[in-house]
C-alpha positions as CSV (number, residue, x, y, z in Angstrom):
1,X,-68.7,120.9,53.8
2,X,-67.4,121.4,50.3
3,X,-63.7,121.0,49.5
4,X,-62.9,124.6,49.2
5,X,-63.9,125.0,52.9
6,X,-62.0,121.7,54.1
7,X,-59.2,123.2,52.7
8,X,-59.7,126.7,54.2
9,X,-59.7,125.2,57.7
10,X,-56.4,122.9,56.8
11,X,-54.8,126.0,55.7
12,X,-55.6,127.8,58.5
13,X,-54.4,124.9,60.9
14,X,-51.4,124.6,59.3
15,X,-50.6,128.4,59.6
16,X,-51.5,128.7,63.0
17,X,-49.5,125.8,64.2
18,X,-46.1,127.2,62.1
19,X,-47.4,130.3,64.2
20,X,-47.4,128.7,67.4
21,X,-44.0,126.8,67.2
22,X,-42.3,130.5,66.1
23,X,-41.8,129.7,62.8
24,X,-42.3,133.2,60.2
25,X,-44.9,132.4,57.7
26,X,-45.9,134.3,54.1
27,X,-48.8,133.7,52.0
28,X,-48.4,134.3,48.6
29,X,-51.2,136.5,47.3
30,X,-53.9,135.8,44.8
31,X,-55.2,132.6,44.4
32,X,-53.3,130.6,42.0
33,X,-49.9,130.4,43.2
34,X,-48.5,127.0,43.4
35,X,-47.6,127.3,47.3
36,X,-50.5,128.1,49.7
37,X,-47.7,129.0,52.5
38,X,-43.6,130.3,52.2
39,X,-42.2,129.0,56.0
40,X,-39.0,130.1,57.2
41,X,-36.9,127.2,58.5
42,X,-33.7,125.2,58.1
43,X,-32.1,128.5,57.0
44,X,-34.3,128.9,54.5
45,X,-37.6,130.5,52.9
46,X,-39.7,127.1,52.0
47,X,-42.4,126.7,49.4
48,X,-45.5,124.4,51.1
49,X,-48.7,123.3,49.9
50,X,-51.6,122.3,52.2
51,X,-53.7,119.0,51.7
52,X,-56.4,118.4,53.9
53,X,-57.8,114.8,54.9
54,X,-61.4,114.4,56.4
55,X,-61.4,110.6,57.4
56,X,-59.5,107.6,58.4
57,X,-59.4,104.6,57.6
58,X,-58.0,100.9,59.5
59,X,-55.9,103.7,61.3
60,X,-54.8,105.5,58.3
61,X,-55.2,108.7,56.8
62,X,-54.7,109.1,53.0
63,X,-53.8,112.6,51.7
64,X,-54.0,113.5,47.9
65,X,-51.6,115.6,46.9
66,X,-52.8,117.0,43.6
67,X,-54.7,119.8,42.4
68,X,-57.5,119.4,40.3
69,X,-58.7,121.3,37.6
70,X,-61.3,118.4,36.3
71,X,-64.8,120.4,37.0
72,X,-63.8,122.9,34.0
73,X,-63.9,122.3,30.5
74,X,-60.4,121.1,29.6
75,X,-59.8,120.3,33.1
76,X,-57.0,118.2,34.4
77,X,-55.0,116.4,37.4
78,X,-51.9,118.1,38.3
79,X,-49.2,116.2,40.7
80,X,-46.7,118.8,42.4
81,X,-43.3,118.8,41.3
82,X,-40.2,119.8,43.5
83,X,-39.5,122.3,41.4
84,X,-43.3,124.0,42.4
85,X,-43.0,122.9,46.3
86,X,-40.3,122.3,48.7
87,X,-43.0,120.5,51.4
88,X,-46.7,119.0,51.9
89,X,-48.0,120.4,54.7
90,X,-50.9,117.9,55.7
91,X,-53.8,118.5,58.3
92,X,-56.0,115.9,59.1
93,X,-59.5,116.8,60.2
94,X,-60.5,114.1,62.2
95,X,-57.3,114.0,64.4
96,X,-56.5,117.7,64.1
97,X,-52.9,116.8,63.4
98,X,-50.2,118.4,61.3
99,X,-48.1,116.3,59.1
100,X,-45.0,118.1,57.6
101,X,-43.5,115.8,54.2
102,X,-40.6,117.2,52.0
103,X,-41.9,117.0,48.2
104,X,-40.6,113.9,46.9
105,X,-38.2,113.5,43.6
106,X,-41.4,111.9,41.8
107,X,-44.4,113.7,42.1
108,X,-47.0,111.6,44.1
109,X,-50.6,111.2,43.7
110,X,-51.6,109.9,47.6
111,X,-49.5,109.5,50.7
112,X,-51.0,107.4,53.2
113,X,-50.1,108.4,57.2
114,X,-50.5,105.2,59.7
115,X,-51.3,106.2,63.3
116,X,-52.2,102.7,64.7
117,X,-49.8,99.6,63.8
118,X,-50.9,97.8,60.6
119,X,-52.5,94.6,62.1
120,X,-49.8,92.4,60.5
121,X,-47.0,94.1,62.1
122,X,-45.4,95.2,58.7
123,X,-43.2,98.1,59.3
124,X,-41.2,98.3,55.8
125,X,-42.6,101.4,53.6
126,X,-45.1,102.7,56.2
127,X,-45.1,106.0,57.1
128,X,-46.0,106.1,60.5
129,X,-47.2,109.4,62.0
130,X,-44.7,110.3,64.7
131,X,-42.3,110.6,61.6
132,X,-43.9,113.4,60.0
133,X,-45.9,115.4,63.1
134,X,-44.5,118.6,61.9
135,X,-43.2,119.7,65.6
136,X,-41.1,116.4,65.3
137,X,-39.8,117.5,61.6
138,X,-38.5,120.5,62.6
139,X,-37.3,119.3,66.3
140,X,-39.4,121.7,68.0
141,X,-41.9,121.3,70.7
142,X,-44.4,123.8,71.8
């Protein structure tokens, strides 16, 4: 599958499942916006950007959250500022899971998800996956 299809199918998920838990969802039109998804929630209208991961790895999934523009002439990395996204909306592939992360103050390159315990028990500055199934963000349950 090429990447424009991965990420079709992780937008997709990620609409359906706002969808399912009754949360209002608008897509921007065209092509180039910033957001892929505006969801209504927390009393507001919120700006998200899908990122799609196809594999794991030692129980961990590791989403890139940057667009690139490197296969054109010019072409660069772009990271996502705040000011462009209020939330990541991750879907991972393998595990057909969705991931809801608020945008952090820095813009990130990677975010890594841990859905098995790290096999020397560290639990400092893991993000493990019940904190960010997106039914568990927004305290709803379907």
């Amino acid at each position: 599958m090429n990447s424009k299809r991965i990420g079709n199918i992780g937008e997709a998920k990620v609409l359906a499942k706002f969808v399912e838990l009754g949360i209002p969802v608008y897509i921007p039109f065209g092509d180039n916006e910033r957001a892929d998804l505006i969801a209504e929630f927390n009393g507001s209208l919120n700006k998200i950007q899908v990122k799609t991961a196809t594999g794991t790895n030692n129980g961990v999934i590791e989403f890139h959250l940057t667009s690139s523009t490197e296969h054109r002439k010019n072409g660069a990395i772009h990271k996502y500022s705040k000011d462009e996204v209020d939330y990541f909306a991750l879907y991972s592939l393998e595990r057909d899971m969705v991931y809801l992360v608020p945008a952090p103050e820095e813009p990130m390159s990677v975010i890594c998800i841990r859905f098995e315990p790290s096999k020397n028990g560290q639990k400092n500055g893991i993000h493990m996956e019940d904190d960010f199934l997106l039914e568990n963000i927004l305290g709803t349950k379907n």
